[in-house]
C-alpha angles and dihedrals in degrees: 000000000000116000087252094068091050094063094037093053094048094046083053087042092051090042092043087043094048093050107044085057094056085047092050091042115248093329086117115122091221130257104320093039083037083058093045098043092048087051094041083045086055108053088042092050084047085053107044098028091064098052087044094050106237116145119186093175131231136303133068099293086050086050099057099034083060090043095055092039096056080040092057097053085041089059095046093048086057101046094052086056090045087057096036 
């Protein structure tokens, strides 16, 4: 992995983390967890979206859009942990 992607995925990671804590309304970890949660968000959303089906297509705003989406149900898989 060059030095470049890095960046790129945890830009994308950062953007996907900060937005899926706005969606979720204030359950975000901050930046750092923000960063981790939009990574981790990503992979599950890489993961789950395939088998279902579901295809957003290629490109950065793809990219976040699947990113925030795998971080959402990231979130709401944590925070019904947190309340269990």
């Amino acid at each position: 992995m060059q030095f470049g992607s890095i960046i790129a995925m945890l830009l994308i990671g950062a953007i996907a983390g900060w937005l899926s804590g706005k969606l979720m309304k204030g359950r975000g970890f901050g930046l750092i967890g923000n960063i981790i949660v939009g990574i981790v968000g990503a992979f599950l959303a890489g993961l789950i979206f395939p088998a279902l089906g579901f295809s957003v297509g290629g490109g950065v705003i793809a990219s976040i859009f699947h990113a925030t989406l795998g971080a959402v149900i990231l979130l709401f898989l944590i925070g019904l942990i947190k309340r269990a």
